[in-house]
C-alpha positions as CSV (number, residue, x, y, z in Angstrom):
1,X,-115.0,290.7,116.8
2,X,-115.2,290.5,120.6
3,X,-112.8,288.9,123.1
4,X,-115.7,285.9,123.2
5,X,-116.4,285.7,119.6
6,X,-112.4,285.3,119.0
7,X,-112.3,282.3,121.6
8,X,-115.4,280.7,120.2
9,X,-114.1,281.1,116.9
10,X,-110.8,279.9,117.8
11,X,-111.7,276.8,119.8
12,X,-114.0,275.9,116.6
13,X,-111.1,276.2,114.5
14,X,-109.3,273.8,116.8
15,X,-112.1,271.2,116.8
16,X,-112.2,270.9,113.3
17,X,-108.0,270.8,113.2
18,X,-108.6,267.7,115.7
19,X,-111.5,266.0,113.5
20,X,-109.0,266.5,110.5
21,X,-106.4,264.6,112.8
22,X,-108.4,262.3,113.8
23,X,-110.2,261.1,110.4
24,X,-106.1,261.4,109.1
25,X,-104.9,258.8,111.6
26,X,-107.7,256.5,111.4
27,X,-107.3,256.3,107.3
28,X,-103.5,255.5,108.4
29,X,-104.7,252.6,110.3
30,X,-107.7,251.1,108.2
31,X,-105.4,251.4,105.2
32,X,-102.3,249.9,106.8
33,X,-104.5,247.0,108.1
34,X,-106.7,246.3,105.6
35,X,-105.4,248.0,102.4
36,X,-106.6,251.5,100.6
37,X,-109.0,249.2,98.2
38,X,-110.8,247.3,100.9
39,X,-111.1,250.5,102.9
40,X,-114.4,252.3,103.2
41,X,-115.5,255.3,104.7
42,X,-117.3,253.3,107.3
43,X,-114.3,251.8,108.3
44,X,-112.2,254.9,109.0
45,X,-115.0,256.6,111.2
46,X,-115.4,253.4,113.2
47,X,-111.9,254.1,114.5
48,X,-112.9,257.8,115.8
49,X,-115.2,259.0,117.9
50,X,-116.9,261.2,115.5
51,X,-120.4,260.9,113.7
52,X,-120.4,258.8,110.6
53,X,-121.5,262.3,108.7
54,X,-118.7,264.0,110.2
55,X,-116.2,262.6,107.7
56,X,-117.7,264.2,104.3
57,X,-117.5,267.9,106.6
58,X,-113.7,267.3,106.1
59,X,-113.1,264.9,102.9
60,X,-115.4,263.9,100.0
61,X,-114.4,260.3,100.2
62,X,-111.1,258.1,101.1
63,X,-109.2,259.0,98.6
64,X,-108.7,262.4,99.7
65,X,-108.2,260.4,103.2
66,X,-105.0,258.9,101.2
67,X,-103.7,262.2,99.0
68,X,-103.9,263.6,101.9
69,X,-101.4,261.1,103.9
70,X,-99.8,260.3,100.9
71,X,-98.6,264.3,100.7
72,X,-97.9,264.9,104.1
73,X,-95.6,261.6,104.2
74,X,-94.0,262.7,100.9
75,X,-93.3,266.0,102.7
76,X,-91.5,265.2,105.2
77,X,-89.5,262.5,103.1
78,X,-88.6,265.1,100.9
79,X,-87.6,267.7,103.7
80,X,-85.1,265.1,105.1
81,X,-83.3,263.9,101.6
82,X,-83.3,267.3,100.6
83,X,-81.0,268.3,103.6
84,X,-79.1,265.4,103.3
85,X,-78.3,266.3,99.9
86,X,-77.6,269.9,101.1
87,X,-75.1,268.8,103.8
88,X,-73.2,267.3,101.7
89,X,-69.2,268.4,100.4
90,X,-68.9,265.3,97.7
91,X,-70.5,263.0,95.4
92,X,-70.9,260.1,97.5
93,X,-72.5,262.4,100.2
94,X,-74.7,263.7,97.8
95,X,-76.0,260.3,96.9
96,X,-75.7,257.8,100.4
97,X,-76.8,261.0,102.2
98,X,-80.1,260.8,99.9
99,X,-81.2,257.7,99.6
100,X,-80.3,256.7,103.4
101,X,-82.1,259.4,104.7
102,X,-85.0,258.4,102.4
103,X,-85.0,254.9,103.4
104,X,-84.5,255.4,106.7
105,X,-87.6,257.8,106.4
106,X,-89.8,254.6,104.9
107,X,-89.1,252.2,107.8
108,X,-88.5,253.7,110.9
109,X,-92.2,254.1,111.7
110,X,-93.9,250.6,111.8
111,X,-97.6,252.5,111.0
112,X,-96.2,254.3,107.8
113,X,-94.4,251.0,107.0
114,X,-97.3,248.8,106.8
115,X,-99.3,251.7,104.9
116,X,-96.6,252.0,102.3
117,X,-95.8,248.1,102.2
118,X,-99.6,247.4,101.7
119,X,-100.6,250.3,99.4
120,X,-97.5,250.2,97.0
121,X,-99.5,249.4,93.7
122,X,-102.1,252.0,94.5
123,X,-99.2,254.7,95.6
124,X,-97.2,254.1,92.4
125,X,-100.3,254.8,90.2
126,X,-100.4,258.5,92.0
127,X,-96.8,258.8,91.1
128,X,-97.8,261.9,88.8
129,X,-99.2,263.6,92.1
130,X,-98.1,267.0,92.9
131,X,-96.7,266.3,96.1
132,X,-94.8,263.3,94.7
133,X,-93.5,265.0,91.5
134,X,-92.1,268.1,93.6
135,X,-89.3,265.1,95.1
136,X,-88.0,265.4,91.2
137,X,-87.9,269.0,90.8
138,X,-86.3,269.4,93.7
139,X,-83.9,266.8,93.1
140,X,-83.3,268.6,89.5
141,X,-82.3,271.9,91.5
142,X,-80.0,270.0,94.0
143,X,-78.1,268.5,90.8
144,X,-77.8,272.2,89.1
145,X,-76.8,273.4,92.1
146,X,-73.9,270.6,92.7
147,X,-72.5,271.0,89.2
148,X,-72.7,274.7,89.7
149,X,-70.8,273.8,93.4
150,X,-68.5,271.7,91.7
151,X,-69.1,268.7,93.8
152,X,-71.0,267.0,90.8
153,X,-69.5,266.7,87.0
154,X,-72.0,268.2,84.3
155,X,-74.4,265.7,83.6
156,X,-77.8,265.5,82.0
157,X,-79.8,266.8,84.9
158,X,-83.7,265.7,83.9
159,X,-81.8,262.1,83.2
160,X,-80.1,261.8,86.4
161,X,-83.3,263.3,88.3
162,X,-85.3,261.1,86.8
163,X,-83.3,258.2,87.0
164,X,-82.1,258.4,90.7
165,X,-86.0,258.9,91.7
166,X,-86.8,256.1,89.8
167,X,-83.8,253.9,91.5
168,X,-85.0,255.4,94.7
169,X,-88.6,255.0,94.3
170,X,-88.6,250.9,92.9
171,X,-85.5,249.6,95.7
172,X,-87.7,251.5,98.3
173,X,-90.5,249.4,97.4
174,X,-88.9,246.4,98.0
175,X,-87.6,247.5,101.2
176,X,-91.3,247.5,101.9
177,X,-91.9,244.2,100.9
178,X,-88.8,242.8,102.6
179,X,-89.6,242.1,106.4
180,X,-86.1,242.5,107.0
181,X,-85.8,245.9,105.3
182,X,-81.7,246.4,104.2
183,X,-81.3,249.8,104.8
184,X,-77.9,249.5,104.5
185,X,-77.5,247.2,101.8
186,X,-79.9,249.2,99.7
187,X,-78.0,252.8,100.2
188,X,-74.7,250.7,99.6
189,X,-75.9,249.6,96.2
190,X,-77.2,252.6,94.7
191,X,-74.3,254.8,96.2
192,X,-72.0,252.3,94.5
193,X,-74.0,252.7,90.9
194,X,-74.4,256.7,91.0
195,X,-71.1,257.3,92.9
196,X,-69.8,255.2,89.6
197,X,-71.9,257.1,87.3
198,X,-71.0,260.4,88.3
199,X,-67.0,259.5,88.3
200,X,-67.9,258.1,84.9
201,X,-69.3,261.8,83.7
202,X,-66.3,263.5,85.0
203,X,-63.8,261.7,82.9
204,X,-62.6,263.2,79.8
């Protein structure tokens, strides 16, 4: 490959990179302002400045527009509670670290809020979705890895994964629906049930 083919082929590659952005941000909006099941295809490309057959070059229809969101968003949610949880030297770090990180995650961005808040049904039914499930499996290694610290007690660890998730997953809905969201109140209230549970497992 020449010195021009290279720069032709990588000012291509960044064109398309940009079309990807772009039909990814517009999906962000059109869902957030109308909802995922009034969204069409139509309505994502109006807010680009691409050709309406540009879309299907990138996504076969808006529901990849949303997976795709959906897993990038439940990336970066993950990255940030899984550090939390990292950080921490005790149980109650372990679990306010988490879940404040992970609601902080869900409302500090007024876009992602309103995509969340209006696509919550539709969200919850993807909840078996790769990129969703990986929060759990990471969250079982972070609990092995705590009782094998010594900062948690032995514990059922698929139980406690799956329940915290689930704890996590339903209070962060209704910080979505709340337009007031209680960051603080939620974190408070599960610390105060896990931190409980956990000192509860490491009694005799």
């Amino acid at each position: 490959m020449t010195v021009t083919d290279a720069a032709v082929s990588g000012k291509r590659e960044a064109t398309k990179a940009a079309n990807r952005a772009a039909i990814l941000a517009a999906g962000a909006e059109v869902f957030a302002d109308i909802g995922f099941g009034a969204a069409t295809v139509r309505d994502i490309i109006r807010r680009t400045d691409l050709a309406s057959g540009t879309f299907y070059n990138y996504f076969p229809d808006k529901e990849a527009v949303l997976h795709e969101i959906i897993e990038q968003t439940a990336g970066e949610a993950r990255a940030r509670v899984r550090a939390a949880r990292r950080g921490a030297v005790g149980v109650e770090q372990f679990v306010d670290g988490a879940f404040r990180a992970y609601f902080d995650y869900l409302v500090e961005d007024p876009l992602r809020l309103e995509l969340l808040r209006r696509n919550s049904g539709t969200i919850r039914a993807m909840f078996d979705d790769p990129s969703l499930g990986a929060g759990t499996e990471e969250l079982r290694e972070d609990l092995a890895a705590g009782v094998a610290a010594g900062i948690l007690p032995p514990h059922d660890i698929e139980l406690m994964a799956a329940a915290m998730i689930g704890a996590g997953f339903e209070v962060g809905v209704r910080l979505l629906d709340d337009g007031a969201a209680d960051v603080d109140g939620a974190t408070r209230l599960l610390t105060t049930v896990f931190v409980a549970g956990f000192e509860r497992l490491a009694r005799p």
